[in-house]
ZAKEVO-764226 format. One line per 3 residues: number of its first residue (from 1); their letters; for each residue x, y, z of C-alpha. Coordinates in Angstrom, 2 decimals. Layout:
NUM> A> X Y Z ~ ...
***
This chain:
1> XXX> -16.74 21.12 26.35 ~ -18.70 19.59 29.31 ~ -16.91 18.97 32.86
4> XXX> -15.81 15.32 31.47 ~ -14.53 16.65 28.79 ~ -10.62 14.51 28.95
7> XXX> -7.39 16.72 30.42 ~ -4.57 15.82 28.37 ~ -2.30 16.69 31.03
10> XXX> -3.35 14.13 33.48 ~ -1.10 10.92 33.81 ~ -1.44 8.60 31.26
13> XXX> -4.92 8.89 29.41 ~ -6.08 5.11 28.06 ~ -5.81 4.58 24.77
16> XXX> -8.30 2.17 22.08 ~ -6.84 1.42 18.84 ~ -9.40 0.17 16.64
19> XXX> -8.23 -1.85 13.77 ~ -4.83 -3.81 14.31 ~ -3.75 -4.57 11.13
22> XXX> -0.01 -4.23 9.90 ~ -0.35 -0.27 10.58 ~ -3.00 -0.49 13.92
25> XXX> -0.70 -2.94 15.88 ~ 2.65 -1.51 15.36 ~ 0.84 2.07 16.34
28> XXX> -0.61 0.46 19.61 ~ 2.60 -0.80 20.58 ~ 4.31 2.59 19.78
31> XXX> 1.57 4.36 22.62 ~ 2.21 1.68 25.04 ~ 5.72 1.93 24.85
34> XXX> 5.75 5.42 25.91 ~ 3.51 4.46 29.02 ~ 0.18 4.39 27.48
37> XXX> -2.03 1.82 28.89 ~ -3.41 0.32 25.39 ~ -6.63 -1.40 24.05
40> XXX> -6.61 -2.84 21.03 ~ -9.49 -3.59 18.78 ~ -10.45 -6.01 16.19
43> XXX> -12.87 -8.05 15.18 ~ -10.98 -11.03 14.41 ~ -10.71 -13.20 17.10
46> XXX> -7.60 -14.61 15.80 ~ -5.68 -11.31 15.73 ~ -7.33 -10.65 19.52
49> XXX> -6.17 -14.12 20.88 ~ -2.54 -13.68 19.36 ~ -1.91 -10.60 20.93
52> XXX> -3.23 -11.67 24.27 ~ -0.94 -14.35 23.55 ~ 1.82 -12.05 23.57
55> XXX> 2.12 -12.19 19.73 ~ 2.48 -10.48 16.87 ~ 0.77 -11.57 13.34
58> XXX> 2.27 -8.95 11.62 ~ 5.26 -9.84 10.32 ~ 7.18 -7.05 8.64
61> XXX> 8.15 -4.78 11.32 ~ 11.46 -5.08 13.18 ~ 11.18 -5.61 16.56
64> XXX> 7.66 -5.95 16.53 ~ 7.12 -9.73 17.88 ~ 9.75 -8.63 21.00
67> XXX> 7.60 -5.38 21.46 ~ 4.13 -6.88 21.71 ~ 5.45 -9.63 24.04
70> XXX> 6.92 -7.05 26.56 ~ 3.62 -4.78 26.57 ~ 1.40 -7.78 26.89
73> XXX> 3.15 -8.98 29.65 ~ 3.40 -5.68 31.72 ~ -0.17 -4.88 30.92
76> XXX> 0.03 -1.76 29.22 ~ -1.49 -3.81 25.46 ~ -4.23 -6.34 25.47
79> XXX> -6.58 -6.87 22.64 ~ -10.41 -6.96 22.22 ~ -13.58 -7.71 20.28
82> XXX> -16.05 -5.47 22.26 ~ -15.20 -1.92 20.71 ~ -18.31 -1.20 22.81
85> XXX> -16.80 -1.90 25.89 ~ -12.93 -0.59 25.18 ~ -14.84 2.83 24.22
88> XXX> -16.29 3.27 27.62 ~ -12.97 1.89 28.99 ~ -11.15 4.84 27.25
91> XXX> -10.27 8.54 27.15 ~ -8.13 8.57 23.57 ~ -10.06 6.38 20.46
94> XXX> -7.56 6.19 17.21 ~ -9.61 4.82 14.58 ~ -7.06 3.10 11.34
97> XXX> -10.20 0.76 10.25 ~ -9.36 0.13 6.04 ~ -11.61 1.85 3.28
100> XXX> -11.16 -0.56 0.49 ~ -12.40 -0.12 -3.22 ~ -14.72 -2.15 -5.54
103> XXX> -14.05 -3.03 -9.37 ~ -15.38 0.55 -10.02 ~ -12.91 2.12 -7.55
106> XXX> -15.65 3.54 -5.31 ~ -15.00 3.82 -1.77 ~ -16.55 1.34 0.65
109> XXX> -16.75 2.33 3.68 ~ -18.68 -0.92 5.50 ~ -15.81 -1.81 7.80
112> XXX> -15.39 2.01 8.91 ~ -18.71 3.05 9.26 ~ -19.12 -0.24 11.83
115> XXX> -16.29 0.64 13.56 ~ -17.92 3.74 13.81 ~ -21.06 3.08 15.08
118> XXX> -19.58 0.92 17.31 ~ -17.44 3.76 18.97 ~ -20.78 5.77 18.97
121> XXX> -22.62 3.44 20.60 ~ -20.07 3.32 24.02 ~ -18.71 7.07 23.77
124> XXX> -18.75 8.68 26.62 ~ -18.23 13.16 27.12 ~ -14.47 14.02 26.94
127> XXX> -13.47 11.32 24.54 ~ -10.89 12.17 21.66 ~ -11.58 9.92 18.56
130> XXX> -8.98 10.61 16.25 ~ -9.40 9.05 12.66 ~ -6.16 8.02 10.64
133> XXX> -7.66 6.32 7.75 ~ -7.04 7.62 4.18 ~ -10.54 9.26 3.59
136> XXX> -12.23 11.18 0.63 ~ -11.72 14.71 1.66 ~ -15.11 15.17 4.30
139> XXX> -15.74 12.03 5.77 ~ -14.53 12.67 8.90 ~ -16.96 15.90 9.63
142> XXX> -19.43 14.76 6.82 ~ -19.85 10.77 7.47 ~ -18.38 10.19 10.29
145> XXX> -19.34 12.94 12.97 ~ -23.26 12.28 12.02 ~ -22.68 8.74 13.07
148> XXX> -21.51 9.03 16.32 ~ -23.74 11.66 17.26 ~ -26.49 9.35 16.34
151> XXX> -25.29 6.50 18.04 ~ -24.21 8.46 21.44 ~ -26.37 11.68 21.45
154> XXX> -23.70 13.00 22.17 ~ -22.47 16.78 20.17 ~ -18.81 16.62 18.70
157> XXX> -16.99 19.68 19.64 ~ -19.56 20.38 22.76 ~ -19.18 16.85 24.60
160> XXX> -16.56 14.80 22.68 ~ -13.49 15.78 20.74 ~ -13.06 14.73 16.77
163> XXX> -9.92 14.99 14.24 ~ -8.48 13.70 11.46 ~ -4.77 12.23 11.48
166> XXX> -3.63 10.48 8.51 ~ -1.22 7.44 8.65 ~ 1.78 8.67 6.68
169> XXX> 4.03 5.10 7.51 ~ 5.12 2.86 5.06 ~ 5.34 -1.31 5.66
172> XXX> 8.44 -2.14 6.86 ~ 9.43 1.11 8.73 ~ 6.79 2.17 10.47
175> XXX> 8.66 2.56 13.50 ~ 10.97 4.73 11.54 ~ 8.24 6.78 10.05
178> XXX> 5.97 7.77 13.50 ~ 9.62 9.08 14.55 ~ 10.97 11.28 11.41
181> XXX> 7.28 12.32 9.51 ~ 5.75 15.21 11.11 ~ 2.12 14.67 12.20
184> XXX> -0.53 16.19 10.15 ~ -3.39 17.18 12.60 ~ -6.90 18.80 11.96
187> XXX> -10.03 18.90 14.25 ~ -13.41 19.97 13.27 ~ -12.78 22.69 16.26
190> XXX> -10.06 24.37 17.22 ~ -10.45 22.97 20.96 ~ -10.36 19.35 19.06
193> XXX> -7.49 19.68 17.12 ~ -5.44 21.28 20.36 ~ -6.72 17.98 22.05
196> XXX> -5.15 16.15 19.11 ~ -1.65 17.47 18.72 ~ -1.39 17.52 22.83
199> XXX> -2.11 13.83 22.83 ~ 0.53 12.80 19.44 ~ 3.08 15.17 21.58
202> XXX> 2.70 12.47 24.31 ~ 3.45 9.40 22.27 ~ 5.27 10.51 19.46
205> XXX> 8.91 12.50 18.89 ~ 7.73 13.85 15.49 ~ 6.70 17.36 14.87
208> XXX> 3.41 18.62 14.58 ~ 1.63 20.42 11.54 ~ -1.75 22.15 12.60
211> XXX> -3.91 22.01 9.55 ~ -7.52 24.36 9.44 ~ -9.84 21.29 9.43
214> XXX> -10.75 17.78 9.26 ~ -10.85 18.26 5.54 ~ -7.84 20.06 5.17
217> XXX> -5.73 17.04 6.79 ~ -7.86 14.69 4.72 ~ -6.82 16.47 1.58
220> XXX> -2.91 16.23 2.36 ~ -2.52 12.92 2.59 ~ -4.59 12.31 -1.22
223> XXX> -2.03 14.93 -2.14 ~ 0.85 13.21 -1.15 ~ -0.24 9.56 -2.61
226> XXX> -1.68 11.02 -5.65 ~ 1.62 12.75 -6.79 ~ 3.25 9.75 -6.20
229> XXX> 1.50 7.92 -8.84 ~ 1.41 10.81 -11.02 ~ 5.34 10.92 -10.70
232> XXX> 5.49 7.46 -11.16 ~ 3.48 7.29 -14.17 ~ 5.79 10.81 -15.70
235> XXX> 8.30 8.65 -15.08 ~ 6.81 5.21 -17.15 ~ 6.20 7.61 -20.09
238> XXX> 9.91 8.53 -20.05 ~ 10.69 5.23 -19.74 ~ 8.82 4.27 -22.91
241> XXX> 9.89 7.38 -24.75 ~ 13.62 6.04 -24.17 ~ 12.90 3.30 -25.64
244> XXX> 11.39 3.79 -28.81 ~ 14.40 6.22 -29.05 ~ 17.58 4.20 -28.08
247> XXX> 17.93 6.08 -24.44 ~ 18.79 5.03 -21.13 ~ 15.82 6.41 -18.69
250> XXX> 17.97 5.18 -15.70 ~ 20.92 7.61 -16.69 ~ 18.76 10.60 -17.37
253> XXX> 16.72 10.65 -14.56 ~ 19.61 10.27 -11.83 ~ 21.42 13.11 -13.98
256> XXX> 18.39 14.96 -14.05 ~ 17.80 14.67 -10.44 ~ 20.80 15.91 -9.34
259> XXX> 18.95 19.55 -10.37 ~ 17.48 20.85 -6.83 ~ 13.94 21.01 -8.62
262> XXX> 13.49 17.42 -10.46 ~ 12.53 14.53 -7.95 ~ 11.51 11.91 -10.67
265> XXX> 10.46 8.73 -9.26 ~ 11.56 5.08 -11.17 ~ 9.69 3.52 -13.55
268> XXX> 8.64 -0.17 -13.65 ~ 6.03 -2.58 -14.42 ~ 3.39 -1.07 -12.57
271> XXX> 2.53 0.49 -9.15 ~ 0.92 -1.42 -6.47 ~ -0.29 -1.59 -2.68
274> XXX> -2.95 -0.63 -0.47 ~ -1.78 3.35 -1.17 ~ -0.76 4.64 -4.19
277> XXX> -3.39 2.61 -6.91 ~ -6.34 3.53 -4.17 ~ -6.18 7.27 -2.98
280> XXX> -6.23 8.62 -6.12 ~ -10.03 7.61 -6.69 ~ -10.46 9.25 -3.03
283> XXX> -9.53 12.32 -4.48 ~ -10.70 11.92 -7.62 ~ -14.26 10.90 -6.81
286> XXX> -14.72 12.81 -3.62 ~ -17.04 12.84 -0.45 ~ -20.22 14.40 -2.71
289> XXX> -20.39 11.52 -5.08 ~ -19.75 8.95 -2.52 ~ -22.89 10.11 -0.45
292> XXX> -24.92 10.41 -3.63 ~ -23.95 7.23 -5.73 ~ -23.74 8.14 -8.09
295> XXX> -23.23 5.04 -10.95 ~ -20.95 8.18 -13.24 ~ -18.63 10.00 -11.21
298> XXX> -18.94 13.97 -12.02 ~ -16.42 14.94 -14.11 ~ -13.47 16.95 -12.18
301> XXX> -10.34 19.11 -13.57 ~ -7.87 16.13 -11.64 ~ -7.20 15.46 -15.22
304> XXX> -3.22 14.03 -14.36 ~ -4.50 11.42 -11.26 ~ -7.05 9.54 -14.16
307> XXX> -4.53 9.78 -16.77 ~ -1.87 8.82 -14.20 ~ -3.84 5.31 -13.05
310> XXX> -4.27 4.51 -16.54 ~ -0.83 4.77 -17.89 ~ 0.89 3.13 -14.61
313> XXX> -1.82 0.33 -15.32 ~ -1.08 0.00 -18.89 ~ 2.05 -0.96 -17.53
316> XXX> 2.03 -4.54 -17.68 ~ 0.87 -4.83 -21.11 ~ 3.84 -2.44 -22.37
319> XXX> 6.11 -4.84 -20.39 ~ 4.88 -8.10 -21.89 ~ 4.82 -6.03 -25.79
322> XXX> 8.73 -5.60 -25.27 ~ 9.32 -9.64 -24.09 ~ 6.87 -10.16 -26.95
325> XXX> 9.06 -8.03 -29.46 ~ 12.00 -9.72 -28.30 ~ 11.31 -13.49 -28.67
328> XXX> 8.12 -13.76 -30.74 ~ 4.76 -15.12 -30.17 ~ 3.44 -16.05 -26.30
331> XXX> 1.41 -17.96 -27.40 ~ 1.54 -21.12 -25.86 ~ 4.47 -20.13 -24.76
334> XXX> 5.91 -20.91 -20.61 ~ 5.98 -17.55 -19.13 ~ 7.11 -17.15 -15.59
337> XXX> 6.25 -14.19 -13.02 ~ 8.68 -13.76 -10.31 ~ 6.75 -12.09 -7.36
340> XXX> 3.31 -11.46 -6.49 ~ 3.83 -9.33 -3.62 ~ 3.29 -5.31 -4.56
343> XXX> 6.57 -5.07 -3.20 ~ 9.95 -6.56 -2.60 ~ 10.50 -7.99 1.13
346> XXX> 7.06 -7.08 2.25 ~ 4.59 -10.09 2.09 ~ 1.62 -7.79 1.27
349> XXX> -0.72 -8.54 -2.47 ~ -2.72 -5.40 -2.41 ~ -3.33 -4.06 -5.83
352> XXX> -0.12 -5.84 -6.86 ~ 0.81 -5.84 -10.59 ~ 1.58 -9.31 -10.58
355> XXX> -2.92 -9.73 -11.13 ~ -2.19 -7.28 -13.56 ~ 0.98 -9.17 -15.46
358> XXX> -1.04 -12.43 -15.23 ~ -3.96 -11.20 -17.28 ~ -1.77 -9.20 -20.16
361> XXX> 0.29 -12.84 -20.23 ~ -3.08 -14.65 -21.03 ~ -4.57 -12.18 -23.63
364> XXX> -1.51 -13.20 -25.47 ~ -2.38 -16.61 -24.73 ~ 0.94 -17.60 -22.71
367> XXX> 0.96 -20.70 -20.31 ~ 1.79 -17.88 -17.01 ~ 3.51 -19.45 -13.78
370> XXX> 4.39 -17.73 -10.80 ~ 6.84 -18.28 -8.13 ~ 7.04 -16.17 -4.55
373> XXX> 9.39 -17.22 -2.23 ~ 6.87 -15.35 0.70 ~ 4.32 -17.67 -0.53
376> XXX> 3.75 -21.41 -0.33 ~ 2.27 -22.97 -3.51 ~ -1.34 -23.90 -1.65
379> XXX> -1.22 -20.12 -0.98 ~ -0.65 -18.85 -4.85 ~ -3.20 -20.86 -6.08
382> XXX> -5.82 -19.64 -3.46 ~ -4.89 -16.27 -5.10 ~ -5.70 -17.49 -8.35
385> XXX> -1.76 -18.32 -9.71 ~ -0.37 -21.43 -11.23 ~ 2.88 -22.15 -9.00
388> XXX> 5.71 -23.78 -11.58 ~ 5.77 -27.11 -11.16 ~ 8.86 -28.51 -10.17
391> XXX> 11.31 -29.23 -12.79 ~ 9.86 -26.98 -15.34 ~ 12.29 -24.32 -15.18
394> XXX> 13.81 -26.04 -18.96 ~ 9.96 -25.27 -20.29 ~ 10.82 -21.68 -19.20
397> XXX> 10.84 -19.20 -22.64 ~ 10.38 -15.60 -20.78 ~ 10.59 -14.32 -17.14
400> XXX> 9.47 -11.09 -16.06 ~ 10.57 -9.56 -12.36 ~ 7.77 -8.31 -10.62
403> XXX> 8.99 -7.84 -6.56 ~ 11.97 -7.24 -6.08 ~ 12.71 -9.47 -3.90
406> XXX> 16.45 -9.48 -2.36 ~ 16.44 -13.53 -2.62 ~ 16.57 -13.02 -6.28
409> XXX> 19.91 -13.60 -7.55 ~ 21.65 -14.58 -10.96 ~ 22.06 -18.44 -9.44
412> XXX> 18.38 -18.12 -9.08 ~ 18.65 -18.05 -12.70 ~ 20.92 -20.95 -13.72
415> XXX> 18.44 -23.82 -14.09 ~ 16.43 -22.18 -16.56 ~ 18.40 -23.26 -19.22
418> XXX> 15.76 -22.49 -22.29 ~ 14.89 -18.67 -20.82 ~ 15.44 -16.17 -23.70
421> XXX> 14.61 -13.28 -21.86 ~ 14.85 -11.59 -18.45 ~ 12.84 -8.84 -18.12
424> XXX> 13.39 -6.97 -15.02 ~ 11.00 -4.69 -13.64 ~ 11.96 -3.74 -10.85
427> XXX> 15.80 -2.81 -11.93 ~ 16.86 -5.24 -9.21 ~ 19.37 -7.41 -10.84
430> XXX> 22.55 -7.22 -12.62 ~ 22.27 -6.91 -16.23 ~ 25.98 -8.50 -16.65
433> XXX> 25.33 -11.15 -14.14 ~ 21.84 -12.02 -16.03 ~ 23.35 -11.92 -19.48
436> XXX> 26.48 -14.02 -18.95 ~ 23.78 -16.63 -18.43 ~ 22.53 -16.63 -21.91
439> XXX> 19.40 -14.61 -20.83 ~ 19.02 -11.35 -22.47 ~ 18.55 -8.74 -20.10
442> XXX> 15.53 -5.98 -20.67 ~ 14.61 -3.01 -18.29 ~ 11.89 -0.70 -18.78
445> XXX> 13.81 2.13 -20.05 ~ 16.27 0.38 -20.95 ~ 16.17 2.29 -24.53
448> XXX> 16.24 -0.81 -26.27 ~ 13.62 -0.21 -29.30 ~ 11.02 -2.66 -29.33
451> XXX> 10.72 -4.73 -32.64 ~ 7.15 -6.08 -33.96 ~ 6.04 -9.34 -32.91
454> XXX> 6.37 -10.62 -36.36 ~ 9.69 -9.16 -36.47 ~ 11.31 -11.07 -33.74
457> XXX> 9.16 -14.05 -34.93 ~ 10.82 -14.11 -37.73 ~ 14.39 -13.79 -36.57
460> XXX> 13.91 -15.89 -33.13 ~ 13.05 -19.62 -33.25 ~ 10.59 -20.20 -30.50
463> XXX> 12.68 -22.23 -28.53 ~ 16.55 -21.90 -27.73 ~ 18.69 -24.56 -28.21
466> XXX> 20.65 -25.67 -25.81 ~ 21.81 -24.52 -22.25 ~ 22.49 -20.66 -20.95
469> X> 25.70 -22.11 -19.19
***
C-alpha cells in the first residue's frame, strides 16, 4: 500500500454510503452515531433533499426519523448526488447499491456497476470500498475490482483497499441486527480485509468473522438466504402432505423442533421480499454465466434451491385449489386478497405473493380484490390491483390472508356477511374467533383433505344465505 494508503487508527475516518435505501440510510445513521462524519449517496434527489431536510423516507425503522434529524443537525450526515465528489471527500466507501432480477431471474447489475464507476472515477490511494450487496459469488474481485481500476488507474490491494461485507439485517430491525449478527468480512488481500474488520470494529458492537476472500463472504450470505427458502419450501411440502392425510403441520413441526437438530421453518402461501425469492438465482446461476450471457444457464448440482423456488412458488395455486375444494367454482366468483406487502407490518412489495395469488385467482377466472391497509387505493391500482369497492364486502365469497398484518382482526371480518371461507396464510388469526363468524377457517397445513372442485360444487351452493352473525 502507497504512503496514502488510510490509517484506521486515526480519529474519525469519513465515511460515503452509497445507496440510501431502507438498508443504506439506517447504516449511515448507525456510523454517524458512533462519531463518524457521514456522506450519503443517492441519486434521487428526493431521498438527498429529505435527508438534508433532516428526514427520514424510510419508514420502518424505530427511531429512525429522530436519528437522522439529530445527525443532520450536528453535521456528522448530509446527503448527496455527486458520488464523484463524496469519493474524493472520503477515506471509508460502503457500497449497498440493489442488484435486482429480470423475468428470467438473471442478475442486473446496471445500478451497481454505475455506482461503481462512479466511485472509480473520484477514488483516490488509501480508500477502503467495502461492498455489502448480495452478489453472485465473484463480483466483487471479478466485476467489480476491473471497474474501478479502469476508472481510477488505480491497483486494488497496491493503492486502494477492496472487501466484501454482506448486509445480514432484516426490515424492521436493522438496528437490532448491526448489534447481535456477527460481521462477515473478506478482502481480496489480507491487508484489505484487516482494513475492513478494523473499520466495522469502529462502528459496530458485533463480532467479527474473517472469511479467506471476497468470494468466500459472497458465498455465505447465498448460503444463508438459499436455505431459507429451501427450509421454507421442506416445510410447504409437509404442509401439503398433512393435508392430503388429515394432519396438523403446525403441531408436528413445533414438536419436532423441540429436537436440538430440526429447525423447520413455517409454511404459508408463498415466500416473498427483496431476499429470499432473489439470492437463490445468485447462487444458482453464478458469476461465469452472468459475464457470459448466456440465454441457458449451465446446468449445476444446486438441485434443492431450483426445486425449492418452484415449490414455494407453486404456492399460491395450492392455496387457491384448497378455497376452490372448499366452496366450488371461482369462477366469477368475488375473491378478496388481504395484503400485498411480502410481509406483515413492513410496507415493502418486493417479490410479494400477493402478484402471485392475483394471477392463480384469475386462471380460475375469479373477480380478485385486494385491500392493504399500508396502501391507499390510487396506490394498489398503480401496482396493478383492483381495491374493493366500498360496500362490497356482502359480494365477498372467499378471502385469502396474504400479510400478516397485526390490524387484521376477527371484527375486520364481521361485514362480510356472504364469506364462506377464510383462508389464512399466514397463521395469523384465530381459527375460533374466524369461525364463530360463520367463515370456515383453512390453514395451510391445516390437515384438512382437500375435496375436488366438483365435489364441493356439488355439496356448496355458490352463494351463502344469509349473514355470518
Amino acid at each position: 500500500m502507497q504512503d496514502g494508503a488510510i490509517d484506521m487508527k486515526r480519529a474519525a475516518p469519513l465515511v460515503a454510503v452509497v445507496g440510501l435505501g431502507k438498508i443504506g440510510l439506517p447504516l449511515a445513521v448507525q456510523y454517524a452515531r458512533r462519531g463518524r462524519q457521514v456522506i450519503g449517496c443517492d441519486i434521487n434527489p428526493g431521498v438527498v433533499e429529505t435527508i438534508n431536510a433532516g428526514k427520514s423516507h424510510v419508514r420502518e425503522e424505530a427511531g429512525l426519523a429522530d436519528e437522522v434529524r439529530s445527525l443532520v443537525s450536528m453535521g456528522l450526515l448530509s446527503a448527496t448526488q455527486d458520488t464523484v465528489w463524496a469519493v474524493r471527500q472520503a477515506d471509508v466507501f460502503v457500497v449497498i447499491v440493489p442488484v435486482i432480477v429480470d423475468e428470467q431471474h438473471r442478475a442486473d447489475f446496471a445500478w451497481i456497476d454505475a455506482a461503481t464507476a462512479s466511485i472509480g472515477a473520484g477514488l483516490r490511494p488509501g480508500t477502503l470500498v467495502i461492498y455489502e450487496t448480495t452478489l453472485p459469488v465473484g463480483t466483487t474481485a471479478q466485476r467489480f475490482r476491473p471497474i474501478l481500476e479502469n476508472a481510477s488507474h488505480l491497483q486494488a490491494g497496491k493503492d486502494f483497499y477492496l472487501a466484501y461485507s454482506p448486509e445480514r439485517v432484516s426490515s424492521g430491525y436493522i438496528f437490532r441486527d448491526l448489534q447481535n449478527y456477527p460481521k462477515v468480512i473478506g478482502g481480496i488481500d489480507e491487508a484489505s480485509a484487516a482494513a475492513a474488520v478494523s473499520f466495522y470494529r469502529s462502528v459496530l458492537d458485533a463480532g467479527m468473522i474473517s472469511m479467506p476472500s471476497t468470494n468466500d463472504a459472497e458465498f455465505v450470505k447465498l448460503i444463508e438466504t438459499t436455505y431459507r427458502d429451501v427450509n421454507i419450501a421442506l416445510a410447504n411440502e409437509y404442509a401439503r402432505y398433512a393435508d392430503g392425510h388429515g394432519l396438523d403441520v403446525a403441531a408436528a413441526i413445533a414438536a419436532a423442533n423441540t429436537q436440538p437438530y430440526s429447525h423447520i421453518h413455517t409454511p404459508g402461501v408463498g415466500v416473498g421480499g427483496h431476499c429470499i425469492p432473489v439470492y437463490p438465482y445468485f447462487l444458482m446461476q453464478g458469476l461465469l454465466e452472468v459475464e457470459l450471457e448466456q440465454e441457458e444457464p449451465q446446468q449445476s448440482h444446486l438441485l434443492l434451491p431450483r426445486a425449492a423456488r418452484q415449490i414455494n412458488d407453486s404456492m399460491a395455486e395450492y392455496a387457491v385449489q384448497r378455497v376452490e375444494a372448499e366452496v366450488g367454482t371461482l369462477s366469477g366468483q368475488a375473491v378478496l386478497i388481504l395484503g400485498v406487502t411480502y410481509r406483515g407490518g413492513v410496507r415493502e412489495t418486493a417479490f410479494t405473493s400477493a402478484k402471485l395469488l392475483l394471477q392463480a385467482l384469475s386462471r380460475h377466472n375469479a373477480a380478485v380484490y385486494v385491500e392493504d391497509p399500508l396502501y391507499s387505493d390510487v396506490e394498489l391500482r398503480a401496482m396493478g390491483y383492483t381495491p374493493l369497492p366500498g360496500g362490497a364486502e356482502q359480494d365477498v365469497q372467499a378471502i385469502i390472508l396474504q400479510s400478516g398484518h397485526d390490524m387484521y382482526t376477527p371484527a375486520s371480518f364481521r361485514a362480510f356477511s356472504r364469506c364462506r371461507v377464510l383462508l389464512d396464510g399466514r397463521r395469523a388469526l384465530d381459527r375460533e374467533a374466524i369461525e364463530a363468524l360463520g367463515i370456515r377457517y383453512l390453514a395451510i397445513g391445516d390437515g384438512v383433505k382437500p375435496r375436488s372442485v366438483e365435489e364441493a360444487t356439488a355439496t356448496s351452493p355458490l352463494a351463502r344465505v344469509g349473514g355470518n352473525g
